[in-house]
Wavefront OBJ file of the C-alpha trace (Angstrom):
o trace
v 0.000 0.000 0.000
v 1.656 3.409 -1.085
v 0.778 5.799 1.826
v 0.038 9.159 0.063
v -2.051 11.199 3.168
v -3.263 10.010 6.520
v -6.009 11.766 8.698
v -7.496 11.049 11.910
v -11.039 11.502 11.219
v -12.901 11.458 14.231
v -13.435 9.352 17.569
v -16.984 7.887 17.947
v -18.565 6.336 20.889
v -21.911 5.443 18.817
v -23.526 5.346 15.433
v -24.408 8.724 15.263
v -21.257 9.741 15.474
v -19.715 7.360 12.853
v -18.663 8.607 9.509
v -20.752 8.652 6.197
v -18.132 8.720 3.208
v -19.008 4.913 3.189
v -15.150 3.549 2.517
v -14.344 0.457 3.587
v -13.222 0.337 7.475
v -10.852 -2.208 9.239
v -11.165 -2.922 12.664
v -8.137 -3.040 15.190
v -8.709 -4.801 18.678
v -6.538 -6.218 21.263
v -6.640 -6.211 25.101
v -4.505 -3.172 26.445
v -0.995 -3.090 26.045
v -1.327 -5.675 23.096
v 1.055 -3.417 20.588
v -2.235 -1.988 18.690
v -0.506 1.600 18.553
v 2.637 0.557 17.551
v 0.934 -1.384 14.856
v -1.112 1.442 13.475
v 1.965 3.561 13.110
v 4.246 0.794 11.691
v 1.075 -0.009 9.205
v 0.540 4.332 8.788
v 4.333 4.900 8.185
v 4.265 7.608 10.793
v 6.293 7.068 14.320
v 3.483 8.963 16.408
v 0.065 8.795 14.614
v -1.859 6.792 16.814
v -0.771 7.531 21.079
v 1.106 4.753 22.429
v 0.796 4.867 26.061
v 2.461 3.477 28.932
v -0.713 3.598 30.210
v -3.307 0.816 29.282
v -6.542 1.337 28.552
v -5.927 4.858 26.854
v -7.982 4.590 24.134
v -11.432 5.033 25.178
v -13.374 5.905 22.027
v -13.624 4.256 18.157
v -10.596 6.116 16.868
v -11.388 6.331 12.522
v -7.777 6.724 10.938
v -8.494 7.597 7.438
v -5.721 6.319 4.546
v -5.482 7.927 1.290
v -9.485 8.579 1.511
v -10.203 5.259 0.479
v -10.478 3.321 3.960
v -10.554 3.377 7.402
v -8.312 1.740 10.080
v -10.460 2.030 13.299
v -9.039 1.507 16.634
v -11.364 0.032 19.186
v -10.829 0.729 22.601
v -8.236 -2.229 24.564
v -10.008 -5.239 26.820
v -9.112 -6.441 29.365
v -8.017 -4.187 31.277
v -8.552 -3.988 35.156
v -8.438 -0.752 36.046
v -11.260 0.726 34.105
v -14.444 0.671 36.081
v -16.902 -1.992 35.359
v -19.400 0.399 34.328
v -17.055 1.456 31.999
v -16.050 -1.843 31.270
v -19.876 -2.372 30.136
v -20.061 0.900 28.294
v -17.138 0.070 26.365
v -18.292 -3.584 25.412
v -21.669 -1.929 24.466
v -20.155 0.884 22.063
v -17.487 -2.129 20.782
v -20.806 -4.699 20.354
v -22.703 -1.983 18.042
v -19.830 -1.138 16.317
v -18.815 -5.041 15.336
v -22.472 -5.581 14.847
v -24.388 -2.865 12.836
v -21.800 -1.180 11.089
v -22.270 -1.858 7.246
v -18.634 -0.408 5.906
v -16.979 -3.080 8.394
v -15.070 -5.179 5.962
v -12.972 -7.348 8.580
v -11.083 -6.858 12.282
v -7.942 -7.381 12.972
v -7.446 -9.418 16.363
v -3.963 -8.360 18.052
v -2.823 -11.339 20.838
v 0.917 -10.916 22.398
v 3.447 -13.222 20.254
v 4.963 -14.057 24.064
v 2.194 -15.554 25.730
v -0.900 -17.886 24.770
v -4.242 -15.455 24.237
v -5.859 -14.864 27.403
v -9.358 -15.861 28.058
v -10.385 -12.193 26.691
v -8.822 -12.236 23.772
v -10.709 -16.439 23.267
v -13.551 -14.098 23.734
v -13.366 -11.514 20.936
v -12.447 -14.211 18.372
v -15.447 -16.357 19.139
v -17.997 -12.996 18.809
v -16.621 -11.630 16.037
v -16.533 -15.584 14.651
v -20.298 -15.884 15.649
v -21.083 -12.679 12.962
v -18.803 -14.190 10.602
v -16.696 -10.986 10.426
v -13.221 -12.019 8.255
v -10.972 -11.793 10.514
v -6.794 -11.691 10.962
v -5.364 -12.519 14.258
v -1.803 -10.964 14.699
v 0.727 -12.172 17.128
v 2.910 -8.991 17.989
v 6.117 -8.251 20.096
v 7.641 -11.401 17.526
v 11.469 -9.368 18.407
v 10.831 -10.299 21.923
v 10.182 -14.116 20.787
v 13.474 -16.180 19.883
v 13.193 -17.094 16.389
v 12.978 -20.894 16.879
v 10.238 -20.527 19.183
v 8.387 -18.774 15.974
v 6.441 -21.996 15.919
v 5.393 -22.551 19.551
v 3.879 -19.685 19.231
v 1.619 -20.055 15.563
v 1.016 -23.511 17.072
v -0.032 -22.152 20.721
v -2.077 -19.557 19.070
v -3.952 -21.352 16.614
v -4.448 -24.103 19.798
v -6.023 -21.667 22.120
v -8.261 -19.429 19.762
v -9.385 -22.548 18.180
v -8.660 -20.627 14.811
v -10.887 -21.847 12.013
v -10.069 -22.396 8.228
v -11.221 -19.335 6.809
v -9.545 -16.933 9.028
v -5.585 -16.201 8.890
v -2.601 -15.654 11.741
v 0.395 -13.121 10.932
v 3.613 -12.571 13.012
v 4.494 -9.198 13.601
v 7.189 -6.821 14.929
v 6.552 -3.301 14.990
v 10.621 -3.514 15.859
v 11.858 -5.369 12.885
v 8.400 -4.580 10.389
v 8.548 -8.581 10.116
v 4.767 -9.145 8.419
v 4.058 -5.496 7.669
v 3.460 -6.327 3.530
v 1.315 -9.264 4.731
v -0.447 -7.551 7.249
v -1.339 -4.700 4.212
v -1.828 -7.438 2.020
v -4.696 -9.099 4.082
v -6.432 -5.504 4.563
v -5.994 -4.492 0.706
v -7.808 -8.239 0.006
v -10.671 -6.943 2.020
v -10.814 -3.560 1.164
l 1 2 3 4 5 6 7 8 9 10 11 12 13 14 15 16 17 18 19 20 21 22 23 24 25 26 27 28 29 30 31 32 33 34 35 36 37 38 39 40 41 42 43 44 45 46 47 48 49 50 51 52 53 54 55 56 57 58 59 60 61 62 63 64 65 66 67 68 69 70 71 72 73 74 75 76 77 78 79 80 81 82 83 84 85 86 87 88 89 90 91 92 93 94 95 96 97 98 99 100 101 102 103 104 105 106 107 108 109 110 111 112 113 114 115 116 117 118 119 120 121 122 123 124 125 126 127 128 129 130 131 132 133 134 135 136 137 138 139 140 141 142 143 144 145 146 147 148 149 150 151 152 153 154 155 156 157 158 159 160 161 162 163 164 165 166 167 168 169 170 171 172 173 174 175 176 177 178 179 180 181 182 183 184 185 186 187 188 189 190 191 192 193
């Protein structure tokens, strides 16, 4: 993908507040702390696009990065994460749920686990809603510089294992460090786009 201007849009926290140019949208989710930042930026060229916090849980609204005004990354706000209220917890999961669910222009989410440890029970979660709707999805393992190379396949094997990954959806490695699966990472959005 040749990266000619990026905008941030607008942040949403419901329909009403979504955009209407209808281009095709890609959803980003992870729990906090997952790398979904870093990947945006790697994916956007640019070093501090989206925030990267050393605070979890930062993003609290549907963040619409718009790319060449074609198509829309959208960041969904982290899981997991146990500092945030359980109301807010609940009004997050609500705003996420319409989103996922209603939202014609979503062409397919992007499902960030961490490349160093199995998928927590959360992260099970979000793959078996958004499997439930049928929404294509690509689950990428990040933090792959922090994973010795011949461990590579512990963790595709560990991942698939745990998610329970069916046929039609795919896995990618990635390192925002290295840019290790950046073209196939663009590739799979490009396919759906």
């Amino acid at each position: 993908m040749q990266i000619k201007n990026v905008t941030m849009d607008l942040s949403a926290v419901n329909s009403l507040q979504y955009p209407n140019d209808h281009w095709p949208e890609i959803a980003l989710a992870g729990r906090s702390n997952v790398g979904k930042s870093s990947l945006i930026n790697s994916l956007l060229k640019r070093k501090n696009f989206a925030r990267t916090s050393s605070t979890p849980g930062k993003t609290q609204t549907l963040n619409f990065y718009g790319i060449n005004s074609q198509l829309y990354l959208v960041d969904v706000p982290g899981y997991g994460y146990a500092k945030v209220s359980k109301k807010q917890r609940a009004e997050f999961g609500a705003m996420i749920e319409e989103y996922l669910t209603t939202r014609q222009e979503l062409n397919g989410i992007i499902i960030l686990v961490d490349g160093r440890h199995a998928p927590t029970d959360d992260d099970v979660s979000m793959y078996q809603f958004v499997s439930y709707y049928k929404i294509p999805t690509l689950i990428v393992a990040t933090k792959m510089d922090k994973v010795k190379h011949n461990q590579w396949n512990k963790t595709v094997a560990n991942v698939i294992k745990t998610l329970q990954l069916n046929q039609r959806d795919q896995l990618q490695l990635f390192s925002s460090v290295t840019k290790f699966g950046y073209d196939e990472v663009w590739h799979w959005i490009e396919s759906h786009c």
